[in-house]
Z-matrix of the N, CA and C atoms (Angstrom, degrees):
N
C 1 1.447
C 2 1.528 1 110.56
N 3 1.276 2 126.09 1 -38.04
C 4 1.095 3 135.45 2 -146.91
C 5 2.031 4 91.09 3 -102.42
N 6 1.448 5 128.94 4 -20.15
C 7 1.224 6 136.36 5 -177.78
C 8 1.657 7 97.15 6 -83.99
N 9 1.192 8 117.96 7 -53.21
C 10 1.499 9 132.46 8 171.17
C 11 1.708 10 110.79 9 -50.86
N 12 1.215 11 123.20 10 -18.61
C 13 1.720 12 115.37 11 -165.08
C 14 1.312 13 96.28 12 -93.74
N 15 1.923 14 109.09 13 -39.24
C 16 1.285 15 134.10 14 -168.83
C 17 1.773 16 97.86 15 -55.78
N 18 1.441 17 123.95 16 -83.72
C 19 1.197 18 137.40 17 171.56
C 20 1.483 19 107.76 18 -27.83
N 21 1.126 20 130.25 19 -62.62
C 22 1.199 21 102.93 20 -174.05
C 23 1.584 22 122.41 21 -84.44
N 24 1.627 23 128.41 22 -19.00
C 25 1.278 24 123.89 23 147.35
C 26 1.569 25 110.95 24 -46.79
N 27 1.103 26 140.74 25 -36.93
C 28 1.589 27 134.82 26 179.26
C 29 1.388 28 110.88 27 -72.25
N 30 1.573 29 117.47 28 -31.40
C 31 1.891 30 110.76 29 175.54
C 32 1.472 31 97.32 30 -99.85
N 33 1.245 32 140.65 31 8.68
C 34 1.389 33 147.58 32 148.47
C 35 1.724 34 102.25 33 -45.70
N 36 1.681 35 88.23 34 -74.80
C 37 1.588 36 94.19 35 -176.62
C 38 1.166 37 130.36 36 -86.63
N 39 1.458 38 124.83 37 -3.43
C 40 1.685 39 133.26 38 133.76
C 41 1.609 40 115.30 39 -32.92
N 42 1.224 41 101.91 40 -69.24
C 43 1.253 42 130.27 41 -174.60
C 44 1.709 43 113.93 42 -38.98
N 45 1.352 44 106.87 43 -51.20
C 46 1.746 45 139.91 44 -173.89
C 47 1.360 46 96.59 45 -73.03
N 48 1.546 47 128.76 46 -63.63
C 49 0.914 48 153.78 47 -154.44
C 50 1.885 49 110.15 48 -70.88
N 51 1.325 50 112.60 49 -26.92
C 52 1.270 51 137.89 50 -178.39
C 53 1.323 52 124.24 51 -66.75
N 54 1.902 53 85.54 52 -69.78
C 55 1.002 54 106.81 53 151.30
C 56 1.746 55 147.51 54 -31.75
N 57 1.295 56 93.49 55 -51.66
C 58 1.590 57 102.25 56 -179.84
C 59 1.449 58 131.55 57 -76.21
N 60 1.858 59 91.15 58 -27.72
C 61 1.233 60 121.36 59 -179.52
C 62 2.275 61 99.12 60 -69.71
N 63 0.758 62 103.33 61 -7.94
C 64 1.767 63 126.87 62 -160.84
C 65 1.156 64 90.26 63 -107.47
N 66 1.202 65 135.33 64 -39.07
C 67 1.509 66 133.84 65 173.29
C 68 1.396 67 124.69 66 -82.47
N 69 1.319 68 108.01 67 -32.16
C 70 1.472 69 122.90 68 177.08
C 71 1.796 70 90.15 69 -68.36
N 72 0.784 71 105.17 70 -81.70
C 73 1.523 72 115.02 71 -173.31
C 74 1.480 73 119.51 72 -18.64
N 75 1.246 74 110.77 73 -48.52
C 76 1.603 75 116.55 74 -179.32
C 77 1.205 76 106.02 75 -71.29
N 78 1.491 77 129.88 76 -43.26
C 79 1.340 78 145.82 77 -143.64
C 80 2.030 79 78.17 78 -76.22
N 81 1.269 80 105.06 79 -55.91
C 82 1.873 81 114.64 80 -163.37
C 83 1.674 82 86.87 81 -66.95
N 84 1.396 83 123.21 82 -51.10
C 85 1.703 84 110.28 83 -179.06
C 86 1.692 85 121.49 84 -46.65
N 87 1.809 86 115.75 85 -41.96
C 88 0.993 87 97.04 86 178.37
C 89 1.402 88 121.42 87 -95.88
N 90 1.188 89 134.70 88 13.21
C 91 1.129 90 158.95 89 -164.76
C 92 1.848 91 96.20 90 -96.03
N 93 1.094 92 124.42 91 -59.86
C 94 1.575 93 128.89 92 146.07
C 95 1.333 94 113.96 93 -39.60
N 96 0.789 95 116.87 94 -72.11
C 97 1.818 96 119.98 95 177.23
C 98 1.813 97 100.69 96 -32.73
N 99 1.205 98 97.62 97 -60.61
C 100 1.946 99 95.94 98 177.66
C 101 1.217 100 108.23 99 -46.65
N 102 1.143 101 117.45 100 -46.19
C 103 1.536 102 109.73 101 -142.41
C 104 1.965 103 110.70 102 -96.13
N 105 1.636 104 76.28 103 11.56
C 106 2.063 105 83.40 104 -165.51
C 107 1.970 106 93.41 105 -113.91
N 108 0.796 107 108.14 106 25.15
C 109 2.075 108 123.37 107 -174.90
C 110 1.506 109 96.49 108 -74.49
N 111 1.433 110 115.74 109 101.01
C 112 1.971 111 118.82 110 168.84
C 113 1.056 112 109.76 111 -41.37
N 114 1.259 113 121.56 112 147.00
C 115 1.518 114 136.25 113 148.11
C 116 1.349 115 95.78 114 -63.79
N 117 1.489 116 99.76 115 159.10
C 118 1.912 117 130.53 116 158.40
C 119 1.272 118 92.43 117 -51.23
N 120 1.638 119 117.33 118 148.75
C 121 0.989 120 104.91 119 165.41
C 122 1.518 121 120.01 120 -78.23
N 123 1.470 122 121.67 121 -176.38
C 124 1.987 123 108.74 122 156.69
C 125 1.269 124 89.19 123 -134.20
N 126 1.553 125 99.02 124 -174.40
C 127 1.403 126 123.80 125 -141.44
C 128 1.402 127 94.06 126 -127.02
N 129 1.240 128 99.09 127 125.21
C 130 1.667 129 117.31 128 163.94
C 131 1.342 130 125.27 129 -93.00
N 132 1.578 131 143.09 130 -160.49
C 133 1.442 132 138.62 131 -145.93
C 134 1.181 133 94.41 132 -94.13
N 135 1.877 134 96.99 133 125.38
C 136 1.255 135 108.91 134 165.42
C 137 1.684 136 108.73 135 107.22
N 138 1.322 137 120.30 136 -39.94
C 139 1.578 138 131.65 137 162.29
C 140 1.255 139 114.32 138 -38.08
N 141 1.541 140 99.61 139 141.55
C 142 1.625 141 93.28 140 173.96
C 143 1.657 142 117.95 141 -96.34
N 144 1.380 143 105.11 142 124.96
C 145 1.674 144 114.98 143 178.41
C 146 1.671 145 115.00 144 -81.11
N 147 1.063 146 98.48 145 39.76
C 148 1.975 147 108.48 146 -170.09
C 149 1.726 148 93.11 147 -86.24
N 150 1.430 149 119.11 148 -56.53
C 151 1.548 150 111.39 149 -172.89
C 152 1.792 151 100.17 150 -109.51
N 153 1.505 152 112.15 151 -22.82
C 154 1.873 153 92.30 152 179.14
C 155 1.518 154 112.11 153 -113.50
N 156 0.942 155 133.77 154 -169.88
C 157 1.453 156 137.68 155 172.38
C 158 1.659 157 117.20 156 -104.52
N 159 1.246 158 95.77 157 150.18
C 160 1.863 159 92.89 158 -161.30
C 161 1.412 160 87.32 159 -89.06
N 162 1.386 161 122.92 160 156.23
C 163 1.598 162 146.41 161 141.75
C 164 1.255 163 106.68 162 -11.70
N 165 1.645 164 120.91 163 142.39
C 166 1.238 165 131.72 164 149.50
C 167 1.579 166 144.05 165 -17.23
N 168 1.581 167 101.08 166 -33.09
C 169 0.964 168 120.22 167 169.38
C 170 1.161 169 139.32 168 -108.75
N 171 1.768 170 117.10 169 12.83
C 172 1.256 171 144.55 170 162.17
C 173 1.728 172 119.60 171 -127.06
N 174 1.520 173 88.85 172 160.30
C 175 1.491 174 96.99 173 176.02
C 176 1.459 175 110.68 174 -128.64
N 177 1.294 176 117.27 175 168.77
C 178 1.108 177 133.59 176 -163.48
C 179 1.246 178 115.29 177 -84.23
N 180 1.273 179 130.50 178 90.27
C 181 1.930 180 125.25 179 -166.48
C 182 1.400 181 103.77 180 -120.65
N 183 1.586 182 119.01 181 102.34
C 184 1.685 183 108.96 182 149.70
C 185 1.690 184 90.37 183 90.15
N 186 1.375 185 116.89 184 6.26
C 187 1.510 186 113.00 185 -179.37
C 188 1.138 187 126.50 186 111.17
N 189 1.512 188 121.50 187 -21.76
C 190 1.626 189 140.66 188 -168.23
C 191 1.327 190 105.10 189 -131.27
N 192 1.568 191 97.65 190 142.75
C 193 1.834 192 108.31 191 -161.32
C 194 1.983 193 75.43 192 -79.48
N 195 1.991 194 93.07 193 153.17
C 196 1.393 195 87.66 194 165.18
C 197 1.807 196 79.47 195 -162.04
N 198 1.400 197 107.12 196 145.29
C 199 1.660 198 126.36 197 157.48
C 200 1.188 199 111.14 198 -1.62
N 201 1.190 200 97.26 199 130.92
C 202 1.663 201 98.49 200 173.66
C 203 1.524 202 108.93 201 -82.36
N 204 1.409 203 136.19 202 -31.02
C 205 1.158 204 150.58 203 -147.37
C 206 1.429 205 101.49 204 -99.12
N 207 1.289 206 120.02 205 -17.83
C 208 1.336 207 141.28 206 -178.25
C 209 1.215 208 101.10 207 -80.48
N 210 2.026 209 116.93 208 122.58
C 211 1.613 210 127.07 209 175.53
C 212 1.226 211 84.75 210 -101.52
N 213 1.472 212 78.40 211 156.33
C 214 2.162 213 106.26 212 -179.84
C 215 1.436 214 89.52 213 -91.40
N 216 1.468 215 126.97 214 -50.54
C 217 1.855 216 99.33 215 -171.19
C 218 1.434 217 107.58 216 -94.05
N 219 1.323 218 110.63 217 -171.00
C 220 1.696 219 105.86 218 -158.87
C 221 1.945 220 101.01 219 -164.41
N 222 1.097 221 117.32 220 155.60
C 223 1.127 222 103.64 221 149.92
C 224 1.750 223 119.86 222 -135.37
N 225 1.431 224 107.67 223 10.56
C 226 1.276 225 99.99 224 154.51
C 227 1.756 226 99.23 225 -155.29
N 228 1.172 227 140.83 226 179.16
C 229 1.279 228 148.11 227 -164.95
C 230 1.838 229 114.10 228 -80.73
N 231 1.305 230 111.61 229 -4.43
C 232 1.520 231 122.20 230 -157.67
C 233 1.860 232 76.24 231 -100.82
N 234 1.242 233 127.55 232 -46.24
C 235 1.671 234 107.97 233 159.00
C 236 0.923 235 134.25 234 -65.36
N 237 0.975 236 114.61 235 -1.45
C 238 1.385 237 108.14 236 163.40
C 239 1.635 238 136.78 237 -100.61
N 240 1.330 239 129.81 238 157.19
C 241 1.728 240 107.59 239 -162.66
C 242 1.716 241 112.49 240 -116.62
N 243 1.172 242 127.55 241 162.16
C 244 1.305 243 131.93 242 149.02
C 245 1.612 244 99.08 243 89.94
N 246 1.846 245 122.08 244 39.02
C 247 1.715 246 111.44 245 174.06
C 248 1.685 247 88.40 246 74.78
N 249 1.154 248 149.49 247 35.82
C 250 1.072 249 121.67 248 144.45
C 251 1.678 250 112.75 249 -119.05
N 252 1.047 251 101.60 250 171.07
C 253 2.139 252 112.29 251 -162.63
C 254 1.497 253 90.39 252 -119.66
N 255 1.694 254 111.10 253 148.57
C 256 0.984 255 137.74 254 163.85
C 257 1.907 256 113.34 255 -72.32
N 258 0.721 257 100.06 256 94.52
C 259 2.195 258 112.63 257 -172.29
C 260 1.494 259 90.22 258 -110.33
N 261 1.186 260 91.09 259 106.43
C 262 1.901 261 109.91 260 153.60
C 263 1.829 262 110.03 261 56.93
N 264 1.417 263 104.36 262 37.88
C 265 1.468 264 125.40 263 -176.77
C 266 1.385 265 132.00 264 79.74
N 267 1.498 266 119.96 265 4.59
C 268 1.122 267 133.44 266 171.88
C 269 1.395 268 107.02 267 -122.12
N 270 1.451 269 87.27 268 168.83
C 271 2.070 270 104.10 269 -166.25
C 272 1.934 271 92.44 270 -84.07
N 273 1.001 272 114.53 271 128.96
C 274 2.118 273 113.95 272 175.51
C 275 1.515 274 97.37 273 -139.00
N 276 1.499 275 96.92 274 152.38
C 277 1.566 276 102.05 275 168.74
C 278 1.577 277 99.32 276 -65.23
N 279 1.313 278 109.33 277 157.43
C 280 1.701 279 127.51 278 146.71
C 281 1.357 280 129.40 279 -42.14
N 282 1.844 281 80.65 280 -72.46
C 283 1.392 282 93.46 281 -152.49
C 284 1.820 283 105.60 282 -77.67
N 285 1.337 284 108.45 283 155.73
C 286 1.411 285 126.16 284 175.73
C 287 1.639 286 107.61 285 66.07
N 288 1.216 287 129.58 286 13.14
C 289 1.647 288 149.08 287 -172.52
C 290 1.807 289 94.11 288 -68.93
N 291 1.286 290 109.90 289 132.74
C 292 1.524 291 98.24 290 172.04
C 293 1.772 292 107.12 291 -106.03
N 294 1.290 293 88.21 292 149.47
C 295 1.517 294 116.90 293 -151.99
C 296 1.421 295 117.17 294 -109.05
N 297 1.187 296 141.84 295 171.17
C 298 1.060 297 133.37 296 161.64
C 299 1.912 298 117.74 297 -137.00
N 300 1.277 299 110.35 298 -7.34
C 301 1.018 300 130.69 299 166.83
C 302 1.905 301 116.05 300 -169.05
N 303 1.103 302 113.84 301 -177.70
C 304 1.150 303 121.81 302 169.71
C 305 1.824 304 134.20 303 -47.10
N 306 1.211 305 90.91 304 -34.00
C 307 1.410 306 106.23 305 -172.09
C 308 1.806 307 106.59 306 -94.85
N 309 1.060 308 114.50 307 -13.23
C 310 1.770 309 131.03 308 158.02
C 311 1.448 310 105.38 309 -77.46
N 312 1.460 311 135.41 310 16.47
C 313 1.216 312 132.59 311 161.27
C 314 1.426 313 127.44 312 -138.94
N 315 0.892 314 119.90 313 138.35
C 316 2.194 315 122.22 314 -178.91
C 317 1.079 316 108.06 315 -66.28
N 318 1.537 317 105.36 316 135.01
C 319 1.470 318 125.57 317 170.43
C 320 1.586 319 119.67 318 -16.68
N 321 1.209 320 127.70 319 130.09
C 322 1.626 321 133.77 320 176.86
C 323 1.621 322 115.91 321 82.02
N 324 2.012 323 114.54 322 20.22
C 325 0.784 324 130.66 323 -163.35
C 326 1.559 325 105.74 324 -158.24
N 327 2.080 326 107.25 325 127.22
C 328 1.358 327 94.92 326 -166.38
C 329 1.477 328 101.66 327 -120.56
N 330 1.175 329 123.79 328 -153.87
C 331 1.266 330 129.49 329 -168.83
C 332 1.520 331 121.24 330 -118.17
N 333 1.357 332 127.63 331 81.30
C 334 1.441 333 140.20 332 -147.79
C 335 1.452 334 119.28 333 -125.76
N 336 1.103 335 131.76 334 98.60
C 337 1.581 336 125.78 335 -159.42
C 338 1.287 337 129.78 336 45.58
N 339 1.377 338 100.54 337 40.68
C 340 1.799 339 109.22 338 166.48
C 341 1.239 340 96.28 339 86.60
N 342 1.504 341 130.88 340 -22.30
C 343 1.658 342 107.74 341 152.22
C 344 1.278 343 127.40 342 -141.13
N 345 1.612 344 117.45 343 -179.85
C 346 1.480 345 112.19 344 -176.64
C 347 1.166 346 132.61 345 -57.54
N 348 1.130 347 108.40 346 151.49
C 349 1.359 348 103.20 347 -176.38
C 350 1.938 349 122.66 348 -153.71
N 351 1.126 350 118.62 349 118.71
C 352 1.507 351 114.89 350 -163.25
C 353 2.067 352 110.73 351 -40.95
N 354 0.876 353 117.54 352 145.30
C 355 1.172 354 127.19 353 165.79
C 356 1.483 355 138.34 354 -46.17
């Protein structure tokens, strides 16, 4: 009688013990679930920052995330970053730039139906 009271007080507190451990668990599962929620994305070079915010490492110029490290004036194209040429003292994209001849476009880029165009 007394082996029988034992056994089942021990899967009593198995039982209890299981349980709670089953409760803890979910409670720590959704508690993870919170804490794993994406950010918005942001916008890197060239993106437009009109409705999101650009990356850490850009700012918002004229509408489009661009380098932070990146100067707007220039005096030759080697200051400037990311394929773009120094045109008429400022840093500009290249590509698709309208042109009027050859010399209205950055190096490795020619002058082809009114605009640039890679080589």
């Amino acid at each position: 009688m007394k082996v029988t009271v034992c056994l089942v007080a021990c899967l009593l507190l198995v039982f209890i013990g299981v349980n709670m451990a089953t409760d803890e668990m979910v409670e720590d599962n959704e508690l993870t679930h919170n804490l794993v929620k994406r950010a918005a994305p942001c916008g890197s070079n060239g993106d437009n920052c009109q409705y999101k915010k650009c990356c850490n490492n850009f700012n918002c110029v004229k509408g489009r995330c661009k380098p932070k490290s990146c100067k707007r004036s220039c005096r030759n194209s080697r200051q400037c970053c990311n394929n773009w040429g120094c045109i008429y003292g400022s840093c500009q994209q290249c590509r698709g730039r309208t042109c009027k001849g050859n010399n209205d476009c950055c190096n490795g880029y020619k002058c082809a139906y009114k605009r640039c165009q890679k080589k």
